[in-house]
VOVO-234772 format. One record per residue (C-alpha): residue number from 1; x, y, z. Coordinates in steps of 0.2 Angstrom, whole numbers, plus 5000, padded with zeros to 4 digits. Layout:
PT  seq    xx    yy    zz
PT  NUM     X     Y     Z
...
//
This chain:
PT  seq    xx    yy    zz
PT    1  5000  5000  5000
PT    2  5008  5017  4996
PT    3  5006  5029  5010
PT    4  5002  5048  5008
PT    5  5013  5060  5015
PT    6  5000  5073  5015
PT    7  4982  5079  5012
PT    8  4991  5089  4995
PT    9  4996  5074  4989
PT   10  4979  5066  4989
PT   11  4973  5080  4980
PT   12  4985  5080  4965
PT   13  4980  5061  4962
PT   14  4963  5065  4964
PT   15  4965  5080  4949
PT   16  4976  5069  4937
PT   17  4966  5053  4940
PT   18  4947  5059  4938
PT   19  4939  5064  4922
PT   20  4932  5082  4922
PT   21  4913  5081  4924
PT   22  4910  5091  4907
PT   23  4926  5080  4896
PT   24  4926  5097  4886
PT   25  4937  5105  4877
PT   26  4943  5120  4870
PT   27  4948  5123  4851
PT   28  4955  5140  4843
PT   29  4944  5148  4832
PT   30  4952  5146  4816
PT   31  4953  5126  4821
PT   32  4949  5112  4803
PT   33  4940  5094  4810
PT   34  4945  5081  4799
PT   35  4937  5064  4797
PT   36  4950  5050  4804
PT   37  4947  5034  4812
PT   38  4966  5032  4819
PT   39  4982  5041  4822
PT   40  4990  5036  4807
PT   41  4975  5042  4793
PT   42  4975  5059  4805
PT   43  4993  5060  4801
PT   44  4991  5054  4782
PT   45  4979  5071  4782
PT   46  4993  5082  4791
PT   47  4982  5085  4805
PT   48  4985  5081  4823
PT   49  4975  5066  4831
PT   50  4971  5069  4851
PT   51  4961  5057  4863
PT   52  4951  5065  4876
PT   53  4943  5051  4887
PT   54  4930  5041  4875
PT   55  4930  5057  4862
PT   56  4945  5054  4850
PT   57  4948  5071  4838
PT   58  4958  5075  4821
PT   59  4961  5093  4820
PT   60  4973  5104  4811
PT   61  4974  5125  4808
PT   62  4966  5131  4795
PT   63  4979  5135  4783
PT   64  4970  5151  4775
PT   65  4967  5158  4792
PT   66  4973  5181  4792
PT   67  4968  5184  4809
PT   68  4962  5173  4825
PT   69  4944  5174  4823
PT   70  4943  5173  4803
PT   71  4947  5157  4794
PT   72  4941  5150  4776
PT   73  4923  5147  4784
PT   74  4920  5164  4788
PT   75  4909  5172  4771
PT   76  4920  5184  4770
PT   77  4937  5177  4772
PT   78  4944  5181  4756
PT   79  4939  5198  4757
PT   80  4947  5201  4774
PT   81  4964  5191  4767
PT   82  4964  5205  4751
PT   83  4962  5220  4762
PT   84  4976  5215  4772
PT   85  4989  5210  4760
PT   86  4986  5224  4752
PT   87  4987  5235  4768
PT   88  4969  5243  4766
PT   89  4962  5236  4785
PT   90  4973  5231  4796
PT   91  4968  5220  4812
PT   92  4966  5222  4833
PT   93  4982  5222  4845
PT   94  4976  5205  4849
PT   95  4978  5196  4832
PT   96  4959  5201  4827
PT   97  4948  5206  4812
PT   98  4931  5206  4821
PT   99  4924  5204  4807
PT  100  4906  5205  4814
PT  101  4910  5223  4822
PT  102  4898  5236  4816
PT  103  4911  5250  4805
PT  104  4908  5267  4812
PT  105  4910  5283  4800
PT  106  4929  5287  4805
PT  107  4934  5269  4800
PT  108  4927  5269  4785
PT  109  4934  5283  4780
PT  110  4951  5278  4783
PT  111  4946  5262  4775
PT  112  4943  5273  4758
PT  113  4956  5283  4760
PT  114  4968  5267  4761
PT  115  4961  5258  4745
PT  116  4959  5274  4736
PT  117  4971  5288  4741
PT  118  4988  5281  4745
PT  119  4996  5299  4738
PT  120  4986  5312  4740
PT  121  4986  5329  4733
PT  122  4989  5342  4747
PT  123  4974  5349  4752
PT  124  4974  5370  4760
PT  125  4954  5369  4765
PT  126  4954  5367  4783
PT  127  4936  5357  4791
PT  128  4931  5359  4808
PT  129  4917  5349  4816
PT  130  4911  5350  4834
PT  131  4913  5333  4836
PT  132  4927  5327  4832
PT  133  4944  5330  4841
PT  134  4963  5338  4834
PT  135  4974  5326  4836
PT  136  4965  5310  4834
PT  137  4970  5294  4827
PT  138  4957  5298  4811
PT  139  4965  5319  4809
PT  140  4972  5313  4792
PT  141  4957  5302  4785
PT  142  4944  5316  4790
PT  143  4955  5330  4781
PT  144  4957  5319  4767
PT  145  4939  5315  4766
PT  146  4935  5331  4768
PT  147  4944  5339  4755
PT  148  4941  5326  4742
PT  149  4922  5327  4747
PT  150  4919  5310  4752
PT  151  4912  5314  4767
PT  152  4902  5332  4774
PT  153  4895  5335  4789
PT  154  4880  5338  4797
PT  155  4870  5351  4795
PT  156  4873  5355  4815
PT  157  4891  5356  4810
PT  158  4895  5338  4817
PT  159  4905  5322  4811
PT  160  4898  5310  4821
PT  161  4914  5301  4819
PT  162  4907  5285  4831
PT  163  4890  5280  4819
PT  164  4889  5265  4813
PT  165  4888  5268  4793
PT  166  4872  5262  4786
PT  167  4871  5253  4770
PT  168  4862  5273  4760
PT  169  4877  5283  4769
PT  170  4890  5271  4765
PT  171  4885  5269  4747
PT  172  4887  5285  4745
PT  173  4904  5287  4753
PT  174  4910  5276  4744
PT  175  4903  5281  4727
PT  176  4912  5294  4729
PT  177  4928  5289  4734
PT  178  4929  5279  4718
PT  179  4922  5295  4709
PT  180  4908  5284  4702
PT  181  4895  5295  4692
PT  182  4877  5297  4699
PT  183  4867  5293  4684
PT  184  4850  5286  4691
PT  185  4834  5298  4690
PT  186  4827  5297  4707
PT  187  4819  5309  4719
PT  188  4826  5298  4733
PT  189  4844  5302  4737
PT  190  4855  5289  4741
PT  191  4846  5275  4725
PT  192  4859  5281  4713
PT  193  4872  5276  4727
PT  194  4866  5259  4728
PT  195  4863  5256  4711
PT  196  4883  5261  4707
PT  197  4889  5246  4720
PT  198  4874  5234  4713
PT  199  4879  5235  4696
PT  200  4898  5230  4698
PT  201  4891  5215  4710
PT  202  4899  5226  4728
PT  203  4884  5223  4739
PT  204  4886  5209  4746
PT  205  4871  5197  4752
PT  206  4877  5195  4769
PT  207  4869  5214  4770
PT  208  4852  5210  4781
PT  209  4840  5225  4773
PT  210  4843  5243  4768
PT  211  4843  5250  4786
PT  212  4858  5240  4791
PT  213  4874  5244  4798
PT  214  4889  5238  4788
PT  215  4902  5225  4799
PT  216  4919  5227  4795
PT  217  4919  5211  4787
PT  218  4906  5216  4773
PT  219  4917  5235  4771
PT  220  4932  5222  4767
PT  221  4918  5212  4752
PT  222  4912  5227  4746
PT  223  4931  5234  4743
PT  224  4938  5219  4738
PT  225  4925  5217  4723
PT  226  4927  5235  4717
PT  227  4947  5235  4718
PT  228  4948  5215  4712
PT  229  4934  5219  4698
PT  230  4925  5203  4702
PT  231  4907  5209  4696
PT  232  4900  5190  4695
PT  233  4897  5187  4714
PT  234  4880  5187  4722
PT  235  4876  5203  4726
PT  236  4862  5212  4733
PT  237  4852  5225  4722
PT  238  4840  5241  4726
PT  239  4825  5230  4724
PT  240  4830  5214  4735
PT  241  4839  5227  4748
PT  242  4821  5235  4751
PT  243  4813  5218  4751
PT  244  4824  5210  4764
PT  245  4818  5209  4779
PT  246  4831  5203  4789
PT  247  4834  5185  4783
PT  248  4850  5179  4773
PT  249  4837  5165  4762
PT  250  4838  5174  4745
PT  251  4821  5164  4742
PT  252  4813  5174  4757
PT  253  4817  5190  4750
PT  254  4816  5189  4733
PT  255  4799  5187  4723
PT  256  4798  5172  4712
PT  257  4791  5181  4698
PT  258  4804  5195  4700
PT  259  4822  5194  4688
PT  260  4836  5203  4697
PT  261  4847  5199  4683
PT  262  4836  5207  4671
PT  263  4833  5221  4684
PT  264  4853  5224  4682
PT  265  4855  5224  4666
PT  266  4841  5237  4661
PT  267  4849  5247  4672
PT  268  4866  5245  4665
PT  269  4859  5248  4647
PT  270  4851  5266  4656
PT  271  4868  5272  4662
PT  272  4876  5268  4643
PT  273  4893  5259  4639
PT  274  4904  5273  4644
PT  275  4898  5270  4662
PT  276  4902  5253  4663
PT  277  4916  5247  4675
PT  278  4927  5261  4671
PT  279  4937  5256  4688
//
């Protein structure tokens, strides 16, 4: 019989030797399950194979992974990969994206200024608003803005530098970042803004309605397809924008009897060829 020396002793064997009540464990975000009966098929499919009481698990990193919490499941993963390599967005101290993290006006604009605006022409106006402050982080990207009128103020003389962007203001910010022309006929402001991202596919269908605020993660799709010219993605249009009402099912927000595709491409044939993707 082995004797105890001590109560702490007891206790250590009593931690190492009994199962945790909830046999659970933790996996990193960006953390692939494969499919493996053994070690040696885990292995043959570079992952790593663990056994964890009656659970046995093959896991590997996921390979495409840009930040901790975005890997190649994320919908807008690729997006989030361009805008980093090509130093529009970059991420948190932490190692994040936070892709899911409502953009507010100030980092949007920095956003544009990054994809568009690398060398800037200097700029004498000054712009003063009663809400923002001097020497902030965003000093730069509001003068730029500014001057380059992507963005104005309010009529009380604010910014509003912390408002999350919603889908109208930001199609406009960024229609005119990209210097897209305004060519819709519309008594309502911001459809010729919309319609300039639809018709190069930029809206992407993660967007819930017309009333949303964009995430970062859909800032980064919406920049990717207008700097990578992929027009042939799903994308939302004015029409299916007013119709969502706050489901992802294209089926649930979209009439049957109602032809986005054709909805496009009278609209393209309104603007006239010498509209068309001129970025």
């Amino acid at each position: 019989m082995i004797k105890m020396k001590n109560k702490k002793t007891i206790a250590l064997l009593f931690t190492l030797c009994v199962p945790t009540l909830t046999h659970a464990l933790s996996f990193a975000p960006d953390t692939i399950f494969l499919t493996a009966n053994n070690k040696s098929e885990c292995s043959a499919m570079g992952g790593t194979f663990m056994e964890w009481y009656d659970e046995t698990y093959c896991t590997k990193e996921d390979e495409l992974s840009v930040f901790m919490d975005v890997n190649q499941r994320h919908a807008h993963s690729e997006a989030i990969a361009y805008v980093k390599s090509n130093g529009i967005v970059s991420g948190y101290a932490d190692g994040t994206f936070r892709p899911n993290q409502i953009v507010n006006r100030v980092e949007l604009l920095k956003i544009l200024v990054e994809a568009e605006y690398r060398q800037t022409p200097e700029c004498k106006r000054a712009f003063s608003y009663t809400d923002t402050i001097p020497e902030a982080w965003y000093k730069r990207y509001v003068q730029v803005s500014s001057c380059l009128d992507i963005v104005g103020g309010y009529p009380d003389g604010s910014l509003k530098p912390d408002q999350g962007v919603s889908v109208t203001e930001a199609s406009k910010m960024i229609s005119n970042a990209f210097q897209f022309e305004n060519n819709t006929k519309s008594d309502v402001w911001y459809e010729g803004f919309i319609n300039n991202l639809a018709i190069r596919g930029a809206l992407p269908t993660t967007i819930e309605n017309i009333e949303s605020a964009l995430t970062r993660g859909q800032v980064a799709e919406i920049i990717y397809r207008l700097k990578s010219g992929k027009t042939k993605l799903a994308t939302h249009t004015l029409t299916s924008l007013r119709l969502a009402g706050g489901t992802l099912d294209s089926s649930a927000i979209i009439p049957e009897d109602l032809d986005l595709n054709a909805e496009l491409d009278a609209f393209m044939e309104e603007m006239g060829d010498d509209e068309m993707m001129d970025n």
